[in-house]
CHARMM internal coordinates of N, CA and C (Angstrom, degrees):
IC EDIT
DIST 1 N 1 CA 1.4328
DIST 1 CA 1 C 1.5194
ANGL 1 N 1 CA 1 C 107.70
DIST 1 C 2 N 1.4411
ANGL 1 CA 1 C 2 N 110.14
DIHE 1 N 1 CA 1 C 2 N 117.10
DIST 2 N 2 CA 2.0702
ANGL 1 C 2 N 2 CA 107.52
DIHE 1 CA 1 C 2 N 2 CA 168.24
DIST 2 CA 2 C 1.6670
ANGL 2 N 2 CA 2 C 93.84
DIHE 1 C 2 N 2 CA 2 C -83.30
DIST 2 C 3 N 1.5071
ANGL 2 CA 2 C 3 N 99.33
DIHE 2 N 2 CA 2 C 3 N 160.52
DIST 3 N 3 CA 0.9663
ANGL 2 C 3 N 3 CA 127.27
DIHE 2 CA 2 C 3 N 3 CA 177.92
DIST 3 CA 3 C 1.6599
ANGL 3 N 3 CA 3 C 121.86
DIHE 2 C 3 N 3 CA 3 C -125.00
DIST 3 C 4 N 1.1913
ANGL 3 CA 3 C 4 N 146.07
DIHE 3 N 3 CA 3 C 4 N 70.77
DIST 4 N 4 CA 1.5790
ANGL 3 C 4 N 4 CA 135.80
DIHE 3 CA 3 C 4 N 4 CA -148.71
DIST 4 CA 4 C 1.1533
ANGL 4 N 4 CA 4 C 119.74
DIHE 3 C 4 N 4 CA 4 C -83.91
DIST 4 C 5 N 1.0814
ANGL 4 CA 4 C 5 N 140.46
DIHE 4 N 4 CA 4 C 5 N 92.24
DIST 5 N 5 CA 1.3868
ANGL 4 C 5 N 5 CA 147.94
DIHE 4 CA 4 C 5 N 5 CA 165.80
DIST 5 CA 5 C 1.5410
ANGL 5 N 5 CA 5 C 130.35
DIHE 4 C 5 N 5 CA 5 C -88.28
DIST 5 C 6 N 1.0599
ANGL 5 CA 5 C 6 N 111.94
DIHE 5 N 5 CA 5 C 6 N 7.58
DIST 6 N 6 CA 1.8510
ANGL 5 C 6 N 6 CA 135.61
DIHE 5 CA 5 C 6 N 6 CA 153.90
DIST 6 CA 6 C 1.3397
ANGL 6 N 6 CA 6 C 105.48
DIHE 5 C 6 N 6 CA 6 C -42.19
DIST 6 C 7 N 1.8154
ANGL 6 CA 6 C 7 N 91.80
DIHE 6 N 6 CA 6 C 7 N 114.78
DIST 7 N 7 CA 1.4845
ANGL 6 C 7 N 7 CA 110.43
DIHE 6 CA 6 C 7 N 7 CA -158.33
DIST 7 CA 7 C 1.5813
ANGL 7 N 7 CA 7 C 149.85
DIHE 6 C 7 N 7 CA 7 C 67.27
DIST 7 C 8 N 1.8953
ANGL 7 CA 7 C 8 N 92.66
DIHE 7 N 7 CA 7 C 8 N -2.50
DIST 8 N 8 CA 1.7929
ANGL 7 C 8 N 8 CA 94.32
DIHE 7 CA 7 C 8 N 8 CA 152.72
DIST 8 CA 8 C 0.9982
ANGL 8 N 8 CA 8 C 126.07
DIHE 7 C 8 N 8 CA 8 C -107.72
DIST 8 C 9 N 1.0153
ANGL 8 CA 8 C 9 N 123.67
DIHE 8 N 8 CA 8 C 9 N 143.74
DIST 9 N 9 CA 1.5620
ANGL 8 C 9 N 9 CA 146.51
DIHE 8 CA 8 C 9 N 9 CA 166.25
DIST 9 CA 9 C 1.4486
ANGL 9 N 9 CA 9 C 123.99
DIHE 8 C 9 N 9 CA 9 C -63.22
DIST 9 C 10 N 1.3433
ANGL 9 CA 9 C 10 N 123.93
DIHE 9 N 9 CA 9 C 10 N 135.75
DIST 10 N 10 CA 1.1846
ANGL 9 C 10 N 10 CA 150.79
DIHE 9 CA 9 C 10 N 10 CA 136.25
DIST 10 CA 10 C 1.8863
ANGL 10 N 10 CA 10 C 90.29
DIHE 9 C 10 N 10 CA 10 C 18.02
DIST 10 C 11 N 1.4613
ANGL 10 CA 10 C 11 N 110.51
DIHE 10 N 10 CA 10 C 11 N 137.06
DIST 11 N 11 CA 1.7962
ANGL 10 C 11 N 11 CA 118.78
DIHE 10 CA 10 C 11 N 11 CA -51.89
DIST 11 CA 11 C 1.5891
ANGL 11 N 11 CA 11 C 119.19
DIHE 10 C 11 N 11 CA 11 C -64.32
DIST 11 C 12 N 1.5451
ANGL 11 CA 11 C 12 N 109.15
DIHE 11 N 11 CA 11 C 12 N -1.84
DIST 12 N 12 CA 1.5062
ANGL 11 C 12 N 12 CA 99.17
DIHE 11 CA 11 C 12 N 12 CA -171.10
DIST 12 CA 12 C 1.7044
ANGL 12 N 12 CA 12 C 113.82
DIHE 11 C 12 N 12 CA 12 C -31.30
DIST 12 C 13 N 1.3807
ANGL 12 CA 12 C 13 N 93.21
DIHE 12 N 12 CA 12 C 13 N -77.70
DIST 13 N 13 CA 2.1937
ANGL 12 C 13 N 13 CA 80.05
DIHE 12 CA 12 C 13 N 13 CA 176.66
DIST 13 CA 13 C 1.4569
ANGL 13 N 13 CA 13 C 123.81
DIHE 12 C 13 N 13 CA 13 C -25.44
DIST 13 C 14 N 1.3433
ANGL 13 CA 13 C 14 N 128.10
DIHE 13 N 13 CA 13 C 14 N -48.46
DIST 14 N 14 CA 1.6833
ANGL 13 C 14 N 14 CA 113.81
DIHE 13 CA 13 C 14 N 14 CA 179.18
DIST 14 CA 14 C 1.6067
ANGL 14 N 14 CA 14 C 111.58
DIHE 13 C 14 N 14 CA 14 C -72.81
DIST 14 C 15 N 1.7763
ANGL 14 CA 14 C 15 N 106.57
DIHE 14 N 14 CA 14 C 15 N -17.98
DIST 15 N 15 CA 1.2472
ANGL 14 C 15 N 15 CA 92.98
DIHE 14 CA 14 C 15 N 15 CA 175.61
DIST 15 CA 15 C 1.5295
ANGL 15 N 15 CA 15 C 130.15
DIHE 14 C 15 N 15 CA 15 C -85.29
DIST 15 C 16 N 1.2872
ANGL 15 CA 15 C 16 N 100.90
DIHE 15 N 15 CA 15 C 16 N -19.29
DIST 16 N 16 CA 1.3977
ANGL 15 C 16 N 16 CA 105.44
DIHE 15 CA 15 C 16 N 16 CA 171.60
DIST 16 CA 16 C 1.8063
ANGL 16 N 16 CA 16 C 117.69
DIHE 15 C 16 N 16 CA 16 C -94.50
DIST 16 C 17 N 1.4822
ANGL 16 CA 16 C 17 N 92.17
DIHE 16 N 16 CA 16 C 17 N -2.76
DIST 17 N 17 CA 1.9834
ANGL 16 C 17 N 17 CA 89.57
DIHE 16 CA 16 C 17 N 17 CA 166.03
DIST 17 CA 17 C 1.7158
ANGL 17 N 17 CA 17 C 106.70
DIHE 16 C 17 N 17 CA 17 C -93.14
DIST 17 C 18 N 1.5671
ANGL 17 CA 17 C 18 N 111.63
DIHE 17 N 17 CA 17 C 18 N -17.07
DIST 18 N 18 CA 1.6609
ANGL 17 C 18 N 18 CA 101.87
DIHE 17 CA 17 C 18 N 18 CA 160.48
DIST 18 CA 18 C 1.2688
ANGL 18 N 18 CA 18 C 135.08
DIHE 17 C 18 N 18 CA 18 C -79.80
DIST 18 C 19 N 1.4405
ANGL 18 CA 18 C 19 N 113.97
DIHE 18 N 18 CA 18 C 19 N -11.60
DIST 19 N 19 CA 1.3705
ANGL 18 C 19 N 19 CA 140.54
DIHE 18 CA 18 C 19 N 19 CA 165.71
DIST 19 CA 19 C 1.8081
ANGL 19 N 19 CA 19 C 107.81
DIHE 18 C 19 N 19 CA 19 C -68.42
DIST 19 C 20 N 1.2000
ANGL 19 CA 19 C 20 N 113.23
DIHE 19 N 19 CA 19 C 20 N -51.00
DIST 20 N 20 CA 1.2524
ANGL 19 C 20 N 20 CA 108.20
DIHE 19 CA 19 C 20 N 20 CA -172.78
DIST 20 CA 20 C 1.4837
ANGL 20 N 20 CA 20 C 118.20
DIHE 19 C 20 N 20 CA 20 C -90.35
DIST 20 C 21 N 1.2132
ANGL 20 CA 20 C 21 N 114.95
DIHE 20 N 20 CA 20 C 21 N -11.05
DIST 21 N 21 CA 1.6276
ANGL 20 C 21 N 21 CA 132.92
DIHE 20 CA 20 C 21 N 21 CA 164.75
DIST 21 CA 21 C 1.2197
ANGL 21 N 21 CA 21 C 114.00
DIHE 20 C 21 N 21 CA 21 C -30.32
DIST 21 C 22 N 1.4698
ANGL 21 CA 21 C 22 N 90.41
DIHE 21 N 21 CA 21 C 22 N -71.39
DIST 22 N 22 CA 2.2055
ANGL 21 C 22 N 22 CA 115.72
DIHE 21 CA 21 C 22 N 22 CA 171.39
DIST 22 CA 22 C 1.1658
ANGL 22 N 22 CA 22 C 130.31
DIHE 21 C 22 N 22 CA 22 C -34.83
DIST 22 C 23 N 1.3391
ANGL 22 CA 22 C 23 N 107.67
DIHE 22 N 22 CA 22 C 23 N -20.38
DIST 23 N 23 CA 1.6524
ANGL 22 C 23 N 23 CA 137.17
DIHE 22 CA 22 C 23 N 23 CA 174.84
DIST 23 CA 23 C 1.3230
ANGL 23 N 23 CA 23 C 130.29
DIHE 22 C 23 N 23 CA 23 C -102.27
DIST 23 C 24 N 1.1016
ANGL 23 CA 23 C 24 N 104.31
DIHE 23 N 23 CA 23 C 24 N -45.44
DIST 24 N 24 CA 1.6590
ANGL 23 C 24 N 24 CA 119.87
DIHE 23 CA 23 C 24 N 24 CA 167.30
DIST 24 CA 24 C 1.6946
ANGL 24 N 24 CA 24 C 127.36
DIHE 23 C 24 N 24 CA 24 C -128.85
DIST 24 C 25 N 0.9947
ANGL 24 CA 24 C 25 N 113.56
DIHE 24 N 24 CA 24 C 25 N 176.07
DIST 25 N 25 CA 1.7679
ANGL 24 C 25 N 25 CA 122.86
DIHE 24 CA 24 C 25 N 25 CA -157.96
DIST 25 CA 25 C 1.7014
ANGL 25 N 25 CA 25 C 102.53
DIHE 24 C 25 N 25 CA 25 C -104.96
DIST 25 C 26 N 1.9025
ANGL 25 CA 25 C 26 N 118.88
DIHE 25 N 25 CA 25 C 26 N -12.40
DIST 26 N 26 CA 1.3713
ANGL 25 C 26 N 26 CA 127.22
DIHE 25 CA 25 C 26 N 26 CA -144.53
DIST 26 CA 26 C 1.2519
ANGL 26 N 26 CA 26 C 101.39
DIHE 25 C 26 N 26 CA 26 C -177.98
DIST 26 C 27 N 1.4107
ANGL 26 CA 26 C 27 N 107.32
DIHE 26 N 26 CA 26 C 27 N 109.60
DIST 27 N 27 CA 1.5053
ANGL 26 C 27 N 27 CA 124.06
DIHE 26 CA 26 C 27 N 27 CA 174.54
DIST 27 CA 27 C 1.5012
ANGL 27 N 27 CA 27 C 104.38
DIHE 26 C 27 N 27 CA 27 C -126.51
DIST 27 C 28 N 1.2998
ANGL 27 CA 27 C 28 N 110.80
DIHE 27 N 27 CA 27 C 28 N 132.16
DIST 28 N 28 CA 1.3815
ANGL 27 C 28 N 28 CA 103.05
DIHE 27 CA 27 C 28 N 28 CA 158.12
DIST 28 CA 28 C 1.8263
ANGL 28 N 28 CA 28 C 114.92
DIHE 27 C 28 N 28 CA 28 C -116.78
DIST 28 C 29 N 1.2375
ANGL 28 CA 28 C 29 N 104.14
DIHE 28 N 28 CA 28 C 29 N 135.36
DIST 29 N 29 CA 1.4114
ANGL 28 C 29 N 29 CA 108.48
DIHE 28 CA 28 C 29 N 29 CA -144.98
DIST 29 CA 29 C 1.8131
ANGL 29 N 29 CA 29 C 96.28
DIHE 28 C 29 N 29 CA 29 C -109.97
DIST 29 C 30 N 1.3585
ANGL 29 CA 29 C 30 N 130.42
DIHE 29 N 29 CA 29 C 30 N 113.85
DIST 30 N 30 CA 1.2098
ANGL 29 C 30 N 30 CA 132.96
DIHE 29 CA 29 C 30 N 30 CA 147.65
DIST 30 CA 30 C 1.4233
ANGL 30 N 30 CA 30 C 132.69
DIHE 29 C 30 N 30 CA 30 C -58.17
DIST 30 C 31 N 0.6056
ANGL 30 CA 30 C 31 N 135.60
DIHE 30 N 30 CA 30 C 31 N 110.98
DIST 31 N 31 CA 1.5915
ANGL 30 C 31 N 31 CA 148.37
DIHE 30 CA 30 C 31 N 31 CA 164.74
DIST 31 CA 31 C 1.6129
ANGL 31 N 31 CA 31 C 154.36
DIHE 30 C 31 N 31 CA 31 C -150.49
DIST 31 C 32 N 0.7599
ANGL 31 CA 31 C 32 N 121.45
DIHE 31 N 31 CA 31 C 32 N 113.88
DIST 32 N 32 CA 1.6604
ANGL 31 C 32 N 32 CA 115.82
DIHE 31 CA 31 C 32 N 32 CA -169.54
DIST 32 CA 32 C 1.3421
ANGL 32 N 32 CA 32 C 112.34
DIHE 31 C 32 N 32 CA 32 C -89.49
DIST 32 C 33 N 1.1031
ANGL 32 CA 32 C 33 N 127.69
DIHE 32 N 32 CA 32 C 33 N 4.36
DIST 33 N 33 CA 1.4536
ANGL 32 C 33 N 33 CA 122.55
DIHE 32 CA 32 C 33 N 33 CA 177.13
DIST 33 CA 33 C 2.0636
ANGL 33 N 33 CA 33 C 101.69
DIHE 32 C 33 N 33 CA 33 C -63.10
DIST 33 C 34 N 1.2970
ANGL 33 CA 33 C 34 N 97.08
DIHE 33 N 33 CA 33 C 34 N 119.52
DIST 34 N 34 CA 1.0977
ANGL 33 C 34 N 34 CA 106.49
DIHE 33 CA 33 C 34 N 34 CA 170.63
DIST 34 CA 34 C 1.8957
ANGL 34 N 34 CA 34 C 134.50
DIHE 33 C 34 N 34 CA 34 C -60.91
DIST 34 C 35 N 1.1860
ANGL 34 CA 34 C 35 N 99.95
DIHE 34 N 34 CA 34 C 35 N 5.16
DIST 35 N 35 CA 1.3744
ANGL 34 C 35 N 35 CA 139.74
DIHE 34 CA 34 C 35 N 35 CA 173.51
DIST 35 CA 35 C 1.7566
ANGL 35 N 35 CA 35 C 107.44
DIHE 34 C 35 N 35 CA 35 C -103.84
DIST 35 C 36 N 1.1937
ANGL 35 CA 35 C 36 N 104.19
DIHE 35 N 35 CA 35 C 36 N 21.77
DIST 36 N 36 CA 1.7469
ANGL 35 C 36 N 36 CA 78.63
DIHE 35 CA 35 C 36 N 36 CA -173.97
DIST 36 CA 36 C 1.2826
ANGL 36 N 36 CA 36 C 98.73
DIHE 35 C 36 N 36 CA 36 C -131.32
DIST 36 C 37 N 1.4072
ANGL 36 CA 36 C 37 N 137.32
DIHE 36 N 36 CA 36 C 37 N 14.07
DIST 37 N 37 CA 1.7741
ANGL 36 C 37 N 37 CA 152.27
DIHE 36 CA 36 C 37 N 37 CA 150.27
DIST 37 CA 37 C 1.7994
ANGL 37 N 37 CA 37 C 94.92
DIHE 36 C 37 N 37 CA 37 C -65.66
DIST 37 C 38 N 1.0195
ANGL 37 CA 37 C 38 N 103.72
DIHE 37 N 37 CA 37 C 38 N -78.74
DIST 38 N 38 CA 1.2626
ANGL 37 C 38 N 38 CA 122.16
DIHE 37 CA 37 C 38 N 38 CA -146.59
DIST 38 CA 38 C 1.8878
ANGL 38 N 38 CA 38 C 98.78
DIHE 37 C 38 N 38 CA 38 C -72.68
DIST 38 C 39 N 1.6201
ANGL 38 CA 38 C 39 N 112.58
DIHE 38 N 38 CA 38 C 39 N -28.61
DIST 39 N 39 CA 1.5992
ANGL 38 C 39 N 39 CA 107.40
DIHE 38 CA 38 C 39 N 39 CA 149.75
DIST 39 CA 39 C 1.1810
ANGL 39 N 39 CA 39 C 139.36
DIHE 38 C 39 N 39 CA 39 C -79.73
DIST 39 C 40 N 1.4341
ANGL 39 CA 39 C 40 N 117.99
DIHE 39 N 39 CA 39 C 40 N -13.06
DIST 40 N 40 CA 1.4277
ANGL 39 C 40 N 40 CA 116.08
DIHE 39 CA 39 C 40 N 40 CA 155.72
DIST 40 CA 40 C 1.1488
ANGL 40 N 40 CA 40 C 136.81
DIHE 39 C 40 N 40 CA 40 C -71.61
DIST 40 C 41 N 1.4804
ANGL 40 CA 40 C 41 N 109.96
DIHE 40 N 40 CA 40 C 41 N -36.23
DIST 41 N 41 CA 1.5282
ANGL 40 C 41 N 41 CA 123.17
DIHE 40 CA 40 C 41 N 41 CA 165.50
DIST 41 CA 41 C 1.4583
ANGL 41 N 41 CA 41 C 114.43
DIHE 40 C 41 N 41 CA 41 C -59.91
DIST 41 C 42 N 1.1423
ANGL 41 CA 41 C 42 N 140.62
DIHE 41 N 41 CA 41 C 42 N -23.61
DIST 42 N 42 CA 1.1455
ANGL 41 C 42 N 42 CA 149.80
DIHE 41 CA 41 C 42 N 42 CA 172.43
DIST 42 CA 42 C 1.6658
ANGL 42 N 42 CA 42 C 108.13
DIHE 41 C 42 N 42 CA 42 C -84.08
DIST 42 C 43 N 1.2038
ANGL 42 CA 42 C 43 N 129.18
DIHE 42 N 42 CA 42 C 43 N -28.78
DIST 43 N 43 CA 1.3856
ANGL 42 C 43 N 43 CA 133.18
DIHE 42 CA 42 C 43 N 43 CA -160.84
DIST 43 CA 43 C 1.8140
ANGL 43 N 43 CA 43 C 89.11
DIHE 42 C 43 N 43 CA 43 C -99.74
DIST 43 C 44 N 1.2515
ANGL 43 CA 43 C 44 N 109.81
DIHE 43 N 43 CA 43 C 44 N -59.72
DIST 44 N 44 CA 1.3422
ANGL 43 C 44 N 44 CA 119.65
DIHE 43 CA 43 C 44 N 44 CA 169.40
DIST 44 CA 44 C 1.4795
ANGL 44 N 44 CA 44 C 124.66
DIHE 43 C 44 N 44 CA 44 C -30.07
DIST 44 C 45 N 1.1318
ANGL 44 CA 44 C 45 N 101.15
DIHE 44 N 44 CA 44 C 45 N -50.33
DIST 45 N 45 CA 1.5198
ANGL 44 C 45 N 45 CA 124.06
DIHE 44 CA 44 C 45 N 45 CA 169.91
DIST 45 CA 45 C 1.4398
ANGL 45 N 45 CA 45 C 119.47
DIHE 44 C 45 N 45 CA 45 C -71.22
DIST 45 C 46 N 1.6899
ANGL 45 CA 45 C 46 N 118.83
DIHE 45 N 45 CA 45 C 46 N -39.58
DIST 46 N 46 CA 1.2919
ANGL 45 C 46 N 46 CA 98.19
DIHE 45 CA 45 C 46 N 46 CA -172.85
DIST 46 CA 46 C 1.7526
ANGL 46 N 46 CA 46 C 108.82
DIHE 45 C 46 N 46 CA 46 C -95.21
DIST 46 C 47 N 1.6818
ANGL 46 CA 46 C 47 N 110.20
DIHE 46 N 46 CA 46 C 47 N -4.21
DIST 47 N 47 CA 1.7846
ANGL 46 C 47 N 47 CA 125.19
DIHE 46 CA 46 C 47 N 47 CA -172.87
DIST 47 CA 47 C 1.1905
ANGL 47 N 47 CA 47 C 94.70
DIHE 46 C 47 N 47 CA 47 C -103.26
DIST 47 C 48 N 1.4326
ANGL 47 CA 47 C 48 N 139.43
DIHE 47 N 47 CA 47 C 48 N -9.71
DIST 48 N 48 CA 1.9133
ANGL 47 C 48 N 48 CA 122.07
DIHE 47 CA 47 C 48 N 48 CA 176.53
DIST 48 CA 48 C 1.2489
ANGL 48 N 48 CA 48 C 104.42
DIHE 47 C 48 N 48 CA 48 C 81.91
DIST 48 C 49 N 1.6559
ANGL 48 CA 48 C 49 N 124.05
DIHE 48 N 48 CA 48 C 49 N -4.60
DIST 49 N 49 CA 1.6876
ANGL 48 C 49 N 49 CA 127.36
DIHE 48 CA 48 C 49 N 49 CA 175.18
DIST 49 CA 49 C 1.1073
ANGL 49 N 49 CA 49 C 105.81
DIHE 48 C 49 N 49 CA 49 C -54.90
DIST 49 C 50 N 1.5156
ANGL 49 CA 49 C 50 N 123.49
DIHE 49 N 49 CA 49 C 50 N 176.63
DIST 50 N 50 CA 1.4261
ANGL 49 C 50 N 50 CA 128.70
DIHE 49 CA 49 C 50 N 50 CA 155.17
DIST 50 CA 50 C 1.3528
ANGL 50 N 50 CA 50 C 103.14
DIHE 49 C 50 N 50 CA 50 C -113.79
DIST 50 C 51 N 1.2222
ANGL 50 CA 50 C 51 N 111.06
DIHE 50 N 50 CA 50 C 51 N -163.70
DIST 51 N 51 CA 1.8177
ANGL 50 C 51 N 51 CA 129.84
DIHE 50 CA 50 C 51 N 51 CA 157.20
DIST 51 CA 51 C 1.3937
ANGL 51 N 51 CA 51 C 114.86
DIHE 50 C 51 N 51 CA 51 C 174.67
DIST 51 C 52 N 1.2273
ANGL 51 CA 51 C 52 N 115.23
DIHE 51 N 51 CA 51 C 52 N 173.34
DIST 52 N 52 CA 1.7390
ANGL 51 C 52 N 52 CA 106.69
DIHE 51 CA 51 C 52 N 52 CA -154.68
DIST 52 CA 52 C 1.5955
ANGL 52 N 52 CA 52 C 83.83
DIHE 51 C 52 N 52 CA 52 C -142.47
DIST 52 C 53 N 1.1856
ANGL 52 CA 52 C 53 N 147.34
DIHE 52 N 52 CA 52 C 53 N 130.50
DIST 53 N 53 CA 1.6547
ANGL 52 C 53 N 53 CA 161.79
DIHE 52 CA 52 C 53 N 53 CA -158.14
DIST 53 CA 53 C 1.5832
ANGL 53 N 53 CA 53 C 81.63
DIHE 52 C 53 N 53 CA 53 C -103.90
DIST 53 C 54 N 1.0019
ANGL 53 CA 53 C 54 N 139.84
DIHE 53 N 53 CA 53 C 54 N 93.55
DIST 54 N 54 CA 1.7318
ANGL 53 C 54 N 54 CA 150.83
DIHE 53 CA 53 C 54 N 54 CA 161.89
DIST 54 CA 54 C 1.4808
ANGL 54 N 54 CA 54 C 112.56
DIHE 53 C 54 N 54 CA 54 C -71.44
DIST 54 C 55 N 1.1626
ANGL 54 CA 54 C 55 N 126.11
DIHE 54 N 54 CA 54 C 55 N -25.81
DIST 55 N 55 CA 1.6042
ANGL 54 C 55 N 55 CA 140.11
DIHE 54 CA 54 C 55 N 55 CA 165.92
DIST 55 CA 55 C 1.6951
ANGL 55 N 55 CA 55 C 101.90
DIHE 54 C 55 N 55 CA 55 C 94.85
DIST 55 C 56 N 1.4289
ANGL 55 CA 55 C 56 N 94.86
DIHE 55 N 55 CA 55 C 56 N 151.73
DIST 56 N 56 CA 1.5342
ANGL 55 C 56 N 56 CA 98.39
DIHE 55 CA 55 C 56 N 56 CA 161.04
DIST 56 CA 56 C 1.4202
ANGL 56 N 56 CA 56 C 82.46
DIHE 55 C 56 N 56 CA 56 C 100.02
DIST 56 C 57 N 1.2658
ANGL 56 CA 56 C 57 N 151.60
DIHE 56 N 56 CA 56 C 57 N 37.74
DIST 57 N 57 CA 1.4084
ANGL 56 C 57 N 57 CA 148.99
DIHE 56 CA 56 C 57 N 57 CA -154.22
DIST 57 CA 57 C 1.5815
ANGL 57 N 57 CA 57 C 116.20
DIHE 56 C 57 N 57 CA 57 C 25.94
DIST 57 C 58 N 1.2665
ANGL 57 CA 57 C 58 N 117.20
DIHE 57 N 57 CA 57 C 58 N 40.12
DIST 58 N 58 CA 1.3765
ANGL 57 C 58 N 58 CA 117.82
DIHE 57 CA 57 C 58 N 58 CA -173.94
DIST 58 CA 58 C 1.7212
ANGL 58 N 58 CA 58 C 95.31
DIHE 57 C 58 N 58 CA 58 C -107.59
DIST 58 C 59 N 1.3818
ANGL 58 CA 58 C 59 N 135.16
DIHE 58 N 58 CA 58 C 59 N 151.32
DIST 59 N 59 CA 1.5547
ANGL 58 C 59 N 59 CA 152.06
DIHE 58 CA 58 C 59 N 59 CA 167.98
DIST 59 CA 59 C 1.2842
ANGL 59 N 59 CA 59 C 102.41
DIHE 58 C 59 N 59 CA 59 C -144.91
DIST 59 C 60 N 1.3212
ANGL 59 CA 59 C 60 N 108.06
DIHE 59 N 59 CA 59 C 60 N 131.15
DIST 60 N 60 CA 1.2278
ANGL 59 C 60 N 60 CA 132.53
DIHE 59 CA 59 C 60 N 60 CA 165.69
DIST 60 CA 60 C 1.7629
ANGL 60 N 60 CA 60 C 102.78
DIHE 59 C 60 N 60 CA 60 C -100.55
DIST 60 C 61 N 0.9672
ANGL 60 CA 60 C 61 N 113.55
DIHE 60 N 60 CA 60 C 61 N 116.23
DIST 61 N 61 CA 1.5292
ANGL 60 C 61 N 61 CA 121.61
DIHE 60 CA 60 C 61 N 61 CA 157.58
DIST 61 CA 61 C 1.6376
ANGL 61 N 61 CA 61 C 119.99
DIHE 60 C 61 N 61 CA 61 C -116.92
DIST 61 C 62 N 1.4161
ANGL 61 CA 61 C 62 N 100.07
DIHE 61 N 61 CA 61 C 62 N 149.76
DIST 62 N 62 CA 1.5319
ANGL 61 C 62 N 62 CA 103.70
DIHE 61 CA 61 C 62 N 62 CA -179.93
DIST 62 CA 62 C 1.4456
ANGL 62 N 62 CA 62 C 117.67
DIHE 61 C 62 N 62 CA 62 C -124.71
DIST 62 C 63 N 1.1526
ANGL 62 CA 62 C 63 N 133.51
DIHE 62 N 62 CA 62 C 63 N 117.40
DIST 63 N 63 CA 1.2249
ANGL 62 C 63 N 63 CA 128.33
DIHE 62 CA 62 C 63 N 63 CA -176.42
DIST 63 CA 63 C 1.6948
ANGL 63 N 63 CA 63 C 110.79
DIHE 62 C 63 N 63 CA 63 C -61.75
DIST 63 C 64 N 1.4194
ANGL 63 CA 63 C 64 N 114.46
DIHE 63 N 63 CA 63 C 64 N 143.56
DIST 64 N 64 CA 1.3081
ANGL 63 C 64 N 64 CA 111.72
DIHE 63 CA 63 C 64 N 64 CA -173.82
DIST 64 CA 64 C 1.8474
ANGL 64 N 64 CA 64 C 105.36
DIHE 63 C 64 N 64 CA 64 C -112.75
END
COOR INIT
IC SEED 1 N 1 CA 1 C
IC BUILD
């Protein structure tokens, strides 16, 4: 499942990759918000998720 978040800002993207979590096992999440490294690792960290920085503003996260 993509997820497009090109062009929102801080936190919409983590909020709509916790929204879509609930649903699926594998999101890969677009975004350029320059806030969205440094919020996943933190979200990642406090939900037991992973995600993999694929480049090009692309994240792969996996629900655990």
């Amino acid at each position: 499942m993509e997820l497009n978040c090109l062009g929102m800002r801080c936190p919409l993207p983590i909020i709509k990759l916790a929204k879509e979590l609930k649903h699926v096992d594998e999101v890969i999440l677009l975004s350029d918000d320059p806030a969205t490294l440094p919020d996943l690792t933190a979200w990642a960290r406090m939900t037991g998720n992973s995600f993999t920085e694929l480049g090009n503003h692309q994240y792969l996260i996996k629900r655990l």
